[in-house]
MMTF fields as JSON, N, C-alpha, C and O atoms, coordinates in Angstrom:
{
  "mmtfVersion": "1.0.0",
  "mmtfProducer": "UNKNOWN",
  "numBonds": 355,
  "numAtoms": 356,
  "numGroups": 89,
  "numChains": 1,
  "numModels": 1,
  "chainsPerModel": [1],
  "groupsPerChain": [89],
  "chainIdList": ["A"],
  "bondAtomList": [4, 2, 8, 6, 12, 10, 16, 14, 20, 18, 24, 22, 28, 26, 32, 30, 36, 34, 40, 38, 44, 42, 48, 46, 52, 50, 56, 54, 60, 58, 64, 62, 68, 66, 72, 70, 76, 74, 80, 78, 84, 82, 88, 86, 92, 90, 96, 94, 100, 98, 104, 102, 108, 106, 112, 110, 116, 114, 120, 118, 124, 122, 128, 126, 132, 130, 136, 134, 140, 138, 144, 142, 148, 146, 152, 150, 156, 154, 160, 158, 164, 162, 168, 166, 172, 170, 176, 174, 180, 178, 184, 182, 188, 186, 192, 190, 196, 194, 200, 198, 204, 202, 208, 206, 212, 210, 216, 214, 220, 218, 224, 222, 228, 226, 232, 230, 236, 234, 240, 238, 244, 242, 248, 246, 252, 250, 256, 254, 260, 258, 264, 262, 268, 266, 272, 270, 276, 274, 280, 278, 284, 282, 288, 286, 292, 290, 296, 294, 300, 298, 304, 302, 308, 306, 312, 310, 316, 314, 320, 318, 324, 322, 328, 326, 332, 330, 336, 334, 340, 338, 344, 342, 348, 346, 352, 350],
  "bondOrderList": [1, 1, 1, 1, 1, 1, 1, 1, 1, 1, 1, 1, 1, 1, 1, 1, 1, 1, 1, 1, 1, 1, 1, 1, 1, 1, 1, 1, 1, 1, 1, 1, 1, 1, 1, 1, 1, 1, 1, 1, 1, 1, 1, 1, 1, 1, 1, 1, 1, 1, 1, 1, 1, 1, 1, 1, 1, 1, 1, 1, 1, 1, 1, 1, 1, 1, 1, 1, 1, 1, 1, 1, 1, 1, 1, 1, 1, 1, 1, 1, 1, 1, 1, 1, 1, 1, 1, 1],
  "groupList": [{"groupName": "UNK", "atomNameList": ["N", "CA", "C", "O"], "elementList": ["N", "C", "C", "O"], "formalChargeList": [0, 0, 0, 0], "bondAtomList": [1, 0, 2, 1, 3, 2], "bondOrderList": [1, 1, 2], "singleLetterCode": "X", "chemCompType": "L-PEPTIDE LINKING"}],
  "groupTypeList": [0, 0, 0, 0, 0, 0, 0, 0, 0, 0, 0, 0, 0, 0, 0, 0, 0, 0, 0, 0, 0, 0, 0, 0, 0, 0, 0, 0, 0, 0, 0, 0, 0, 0, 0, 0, 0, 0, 0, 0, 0, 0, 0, 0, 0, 0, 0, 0, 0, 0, 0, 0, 0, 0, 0, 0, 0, 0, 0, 0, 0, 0, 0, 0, 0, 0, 0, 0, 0, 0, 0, 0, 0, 0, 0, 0, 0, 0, 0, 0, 0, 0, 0, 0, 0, 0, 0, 0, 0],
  "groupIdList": [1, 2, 3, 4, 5, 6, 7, 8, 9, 10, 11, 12, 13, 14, 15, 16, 17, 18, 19, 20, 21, 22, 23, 24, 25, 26, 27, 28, 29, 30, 31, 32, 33, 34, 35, 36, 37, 38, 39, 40, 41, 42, 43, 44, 45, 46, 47, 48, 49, 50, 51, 52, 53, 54, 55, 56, 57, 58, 59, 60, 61, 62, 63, 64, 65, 66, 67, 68, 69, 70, 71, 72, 73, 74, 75, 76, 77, 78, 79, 80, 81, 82, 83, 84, 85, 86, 87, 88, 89],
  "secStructList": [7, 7, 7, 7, 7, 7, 7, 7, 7, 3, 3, 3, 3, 3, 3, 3, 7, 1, 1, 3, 3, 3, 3, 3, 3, 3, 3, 3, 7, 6, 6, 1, 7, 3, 3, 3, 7, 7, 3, 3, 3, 3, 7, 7, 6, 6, 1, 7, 7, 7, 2, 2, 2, 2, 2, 2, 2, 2, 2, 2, 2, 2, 2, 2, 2, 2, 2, 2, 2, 2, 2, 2, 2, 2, 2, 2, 2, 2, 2, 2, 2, 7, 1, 1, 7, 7, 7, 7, 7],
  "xCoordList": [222.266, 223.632, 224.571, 224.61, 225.235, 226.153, 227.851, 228.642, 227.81, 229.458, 230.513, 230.383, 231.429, 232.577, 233.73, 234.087, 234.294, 235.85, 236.914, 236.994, 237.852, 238.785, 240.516, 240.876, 241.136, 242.379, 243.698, 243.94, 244.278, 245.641, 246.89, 246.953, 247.674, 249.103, 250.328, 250.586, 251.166, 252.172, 253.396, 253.433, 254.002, 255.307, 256.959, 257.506, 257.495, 258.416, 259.971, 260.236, 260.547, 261.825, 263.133, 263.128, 264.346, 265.385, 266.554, 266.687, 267.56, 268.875, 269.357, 269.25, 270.345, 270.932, 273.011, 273.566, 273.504, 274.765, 275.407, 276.028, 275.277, 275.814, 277.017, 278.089, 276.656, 275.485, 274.11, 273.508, 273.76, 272.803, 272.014, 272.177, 270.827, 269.51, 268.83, 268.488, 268.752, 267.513, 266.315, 266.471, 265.248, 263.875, 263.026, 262.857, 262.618, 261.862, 260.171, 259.813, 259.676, 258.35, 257.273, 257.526, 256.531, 255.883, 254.187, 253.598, 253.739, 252.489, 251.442, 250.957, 251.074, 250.114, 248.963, 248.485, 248.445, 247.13, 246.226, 246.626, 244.915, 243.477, 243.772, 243.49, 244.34, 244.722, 245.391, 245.427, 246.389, 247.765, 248.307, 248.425, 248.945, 249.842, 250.546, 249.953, 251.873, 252.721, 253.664, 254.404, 253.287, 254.449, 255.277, 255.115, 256.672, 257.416, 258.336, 258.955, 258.516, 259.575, 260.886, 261.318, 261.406, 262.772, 262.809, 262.29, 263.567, 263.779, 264.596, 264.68, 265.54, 267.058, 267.085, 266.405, 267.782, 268.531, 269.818, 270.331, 270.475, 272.088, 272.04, 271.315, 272.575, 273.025, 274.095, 275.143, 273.673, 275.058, 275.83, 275.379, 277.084, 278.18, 278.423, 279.012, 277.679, 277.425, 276.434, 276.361, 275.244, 274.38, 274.612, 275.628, 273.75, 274.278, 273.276, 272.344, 273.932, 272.958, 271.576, 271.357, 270.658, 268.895, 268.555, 268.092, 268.793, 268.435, 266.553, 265.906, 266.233, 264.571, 264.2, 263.419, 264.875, 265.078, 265.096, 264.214, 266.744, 266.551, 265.781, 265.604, 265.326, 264.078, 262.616, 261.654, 262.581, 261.459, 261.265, 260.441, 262.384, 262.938, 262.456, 261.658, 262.956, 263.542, 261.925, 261.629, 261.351, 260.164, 259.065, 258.234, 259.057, 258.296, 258.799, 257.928, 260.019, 260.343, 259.994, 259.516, 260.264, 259.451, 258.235, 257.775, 257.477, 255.797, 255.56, 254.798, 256.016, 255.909, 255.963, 255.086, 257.177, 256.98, 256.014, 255.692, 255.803, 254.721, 253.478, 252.581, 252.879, 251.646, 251.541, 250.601, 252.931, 252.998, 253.024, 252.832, 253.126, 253.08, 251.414, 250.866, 250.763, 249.432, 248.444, 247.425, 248.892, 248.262, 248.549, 247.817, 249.266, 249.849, 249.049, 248.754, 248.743, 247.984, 246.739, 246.536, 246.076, 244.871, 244.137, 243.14, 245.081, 245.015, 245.16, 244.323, 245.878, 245.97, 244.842, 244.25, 244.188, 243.071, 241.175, 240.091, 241.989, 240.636, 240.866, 239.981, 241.985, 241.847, 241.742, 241.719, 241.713, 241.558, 239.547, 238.866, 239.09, 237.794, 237.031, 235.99, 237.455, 236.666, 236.395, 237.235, 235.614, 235.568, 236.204, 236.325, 236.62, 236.491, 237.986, 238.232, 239.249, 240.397, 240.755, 240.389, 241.302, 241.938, 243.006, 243.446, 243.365, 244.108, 245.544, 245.505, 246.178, 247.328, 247.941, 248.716, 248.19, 248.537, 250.052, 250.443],
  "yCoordList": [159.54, 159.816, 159.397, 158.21, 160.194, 159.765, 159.63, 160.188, 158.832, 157.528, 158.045, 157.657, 158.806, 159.521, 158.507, 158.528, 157.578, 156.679, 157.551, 158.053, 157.819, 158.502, 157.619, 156.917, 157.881, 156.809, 157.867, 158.763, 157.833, 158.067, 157.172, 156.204, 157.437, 156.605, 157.496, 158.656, 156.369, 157.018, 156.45, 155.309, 157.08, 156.601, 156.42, 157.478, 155.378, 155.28, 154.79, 153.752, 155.684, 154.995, 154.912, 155.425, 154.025, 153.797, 154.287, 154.691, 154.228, 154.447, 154.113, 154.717, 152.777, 152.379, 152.195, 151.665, 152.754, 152.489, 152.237, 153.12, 150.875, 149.996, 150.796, 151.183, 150.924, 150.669, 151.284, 150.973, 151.979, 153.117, 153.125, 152.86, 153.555, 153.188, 154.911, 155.539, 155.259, 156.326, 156.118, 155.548, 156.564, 156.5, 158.282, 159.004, 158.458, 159.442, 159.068, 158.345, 159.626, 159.116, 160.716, 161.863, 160.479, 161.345, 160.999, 160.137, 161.973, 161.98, 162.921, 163.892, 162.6, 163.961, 163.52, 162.386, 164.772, 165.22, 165.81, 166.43, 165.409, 165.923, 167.069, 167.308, 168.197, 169.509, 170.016, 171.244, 169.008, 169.516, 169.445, 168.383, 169.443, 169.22, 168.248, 167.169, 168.242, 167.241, 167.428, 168.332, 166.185, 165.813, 165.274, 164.315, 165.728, 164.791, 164.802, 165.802, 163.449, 163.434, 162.77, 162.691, 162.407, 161.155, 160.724, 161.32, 159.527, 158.985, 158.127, 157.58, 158.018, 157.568, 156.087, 155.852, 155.517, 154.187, 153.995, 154.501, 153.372, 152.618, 152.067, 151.829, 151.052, 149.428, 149.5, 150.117, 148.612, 148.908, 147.817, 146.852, 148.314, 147.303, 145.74, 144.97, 145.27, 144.177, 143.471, 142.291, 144.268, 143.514, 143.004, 143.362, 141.937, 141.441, 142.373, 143.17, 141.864, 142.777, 142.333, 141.129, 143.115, 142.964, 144.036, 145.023, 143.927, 145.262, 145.442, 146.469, 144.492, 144.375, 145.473, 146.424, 145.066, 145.811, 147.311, 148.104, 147.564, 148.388, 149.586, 150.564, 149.26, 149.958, 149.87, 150.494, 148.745, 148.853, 150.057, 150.913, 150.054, 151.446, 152.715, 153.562, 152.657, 154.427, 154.346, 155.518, 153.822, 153.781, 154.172, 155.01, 153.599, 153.871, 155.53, 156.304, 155.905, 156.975, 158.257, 159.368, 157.871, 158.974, 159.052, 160.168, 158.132, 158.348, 158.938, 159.903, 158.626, 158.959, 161.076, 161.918, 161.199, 162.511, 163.181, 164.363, 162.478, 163.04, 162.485, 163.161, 161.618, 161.697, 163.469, 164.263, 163.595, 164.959, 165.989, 167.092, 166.083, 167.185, 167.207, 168.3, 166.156, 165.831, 166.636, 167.255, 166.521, 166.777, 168.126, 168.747, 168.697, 170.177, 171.029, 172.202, 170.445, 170.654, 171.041, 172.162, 170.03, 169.13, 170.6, 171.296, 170.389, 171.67, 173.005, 173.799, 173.391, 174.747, 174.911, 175.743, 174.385, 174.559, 174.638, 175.213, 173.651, 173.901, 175.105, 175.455, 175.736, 176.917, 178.372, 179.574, 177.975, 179.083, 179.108, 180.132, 177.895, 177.895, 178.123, 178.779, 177.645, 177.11, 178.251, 179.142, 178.207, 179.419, 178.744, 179.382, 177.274, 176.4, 176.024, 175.238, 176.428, 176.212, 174.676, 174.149, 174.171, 172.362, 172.48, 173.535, 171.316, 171.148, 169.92, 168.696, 170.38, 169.335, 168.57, 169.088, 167.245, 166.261, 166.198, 165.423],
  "zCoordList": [58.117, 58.516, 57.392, 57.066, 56.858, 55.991, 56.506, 57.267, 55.818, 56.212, 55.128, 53.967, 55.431, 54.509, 55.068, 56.246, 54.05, 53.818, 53.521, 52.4, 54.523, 54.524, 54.667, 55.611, 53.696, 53.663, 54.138, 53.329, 54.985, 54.591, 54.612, 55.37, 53.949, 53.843, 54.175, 53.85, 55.106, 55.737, 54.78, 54.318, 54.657, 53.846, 54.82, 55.132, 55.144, 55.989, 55.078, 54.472, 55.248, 54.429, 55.591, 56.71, 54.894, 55.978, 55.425, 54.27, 56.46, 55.871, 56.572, 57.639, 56.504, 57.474, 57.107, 56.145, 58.104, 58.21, 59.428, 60.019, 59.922, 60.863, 61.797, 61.331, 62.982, 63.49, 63.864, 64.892, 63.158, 63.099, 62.153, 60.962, 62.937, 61.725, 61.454, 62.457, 60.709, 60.863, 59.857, 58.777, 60.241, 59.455, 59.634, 60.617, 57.963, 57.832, 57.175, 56.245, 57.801, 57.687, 57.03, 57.398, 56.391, 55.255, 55.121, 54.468, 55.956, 56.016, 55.218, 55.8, 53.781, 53.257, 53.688, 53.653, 54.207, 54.177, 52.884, 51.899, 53.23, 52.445, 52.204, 51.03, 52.87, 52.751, 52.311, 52.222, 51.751, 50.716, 51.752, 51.141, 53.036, 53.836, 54.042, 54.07, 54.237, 54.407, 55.791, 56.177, 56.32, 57.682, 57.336, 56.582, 57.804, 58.174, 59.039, 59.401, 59.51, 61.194, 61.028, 59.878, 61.747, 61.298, 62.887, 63.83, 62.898, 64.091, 63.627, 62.527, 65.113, 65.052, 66.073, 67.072, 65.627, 66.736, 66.555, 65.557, 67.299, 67.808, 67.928, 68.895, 67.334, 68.166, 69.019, 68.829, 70.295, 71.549, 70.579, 69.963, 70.678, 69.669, 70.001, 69.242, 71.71, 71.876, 71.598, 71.942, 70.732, 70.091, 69.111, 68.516, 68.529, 67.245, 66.067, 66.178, 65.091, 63.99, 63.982, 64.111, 63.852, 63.45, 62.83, 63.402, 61.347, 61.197, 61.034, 60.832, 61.156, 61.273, 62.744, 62.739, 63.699, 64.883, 64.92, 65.249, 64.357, 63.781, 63.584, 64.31, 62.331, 61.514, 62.117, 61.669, 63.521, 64.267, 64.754, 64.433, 65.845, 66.59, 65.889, 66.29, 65.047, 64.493, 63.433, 63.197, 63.075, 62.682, 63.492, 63.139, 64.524, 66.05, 66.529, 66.925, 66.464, 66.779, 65.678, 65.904, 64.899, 63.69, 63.625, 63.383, 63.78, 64.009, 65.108, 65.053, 66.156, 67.514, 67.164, 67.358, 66.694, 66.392, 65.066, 64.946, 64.493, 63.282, 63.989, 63.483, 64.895, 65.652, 66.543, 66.521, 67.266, 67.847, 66.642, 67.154, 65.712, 64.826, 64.5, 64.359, 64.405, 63.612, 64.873, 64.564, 66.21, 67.538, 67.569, 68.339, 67.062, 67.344, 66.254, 66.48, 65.173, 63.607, 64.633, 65.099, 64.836, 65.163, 66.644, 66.838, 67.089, 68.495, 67.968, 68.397, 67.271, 66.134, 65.803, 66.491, 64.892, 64.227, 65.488, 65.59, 66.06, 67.189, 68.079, 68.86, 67.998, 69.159, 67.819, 68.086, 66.941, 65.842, 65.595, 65.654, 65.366, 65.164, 66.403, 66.351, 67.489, 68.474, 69.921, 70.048, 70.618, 71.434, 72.798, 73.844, 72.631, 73.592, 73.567, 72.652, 74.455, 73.484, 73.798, 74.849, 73.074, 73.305, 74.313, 74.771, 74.602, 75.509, 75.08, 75.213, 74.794, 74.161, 74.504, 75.308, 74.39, 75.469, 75.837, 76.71]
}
């Protein structure tokens, strides 16, 4: 049985202007393909600043949608090869 090491790296960057965070996140694939999503947060104006917080949020929210892009890839390709079609969550 052979054991194939497969790496990918997600790339997450910020931009923040108080009180608002957004993050875009950049996923290449083995295939030459590239994802990418963005995701947004607000601070309610009675919070105090965190921008660690922040960039938690809207980090979590951009993956959240480039996991759904990767699933939509992922389901594409199995109902193109497959006689068996996927089912998408």
């Amino acid at each position: 049985m052979t054991k194939t090491l497969v790496g990918w790296h997600i790339e997450v960057e910020f931009a923040e202007e108080a009180p608002h965070t957004a993050a875009a996140a950049l996923l290449r694939l083995p295939d030459g393909r590239e994802l990418r999503a963005r995701g947004d947060t607000s601070r309610h104006p009675a919070d105090p600043e965190q921008d660690r917080v922040g960039e938690e949020v809207a980090a979590a929210r951009a993956l959240q949608a480039l996991a759904r892009q990767l699933l939509d890839k992922a389901h594409e390709e199995i109902d193109e090869l497959g006689a068996v079609p996927s089912y998408p969550l």
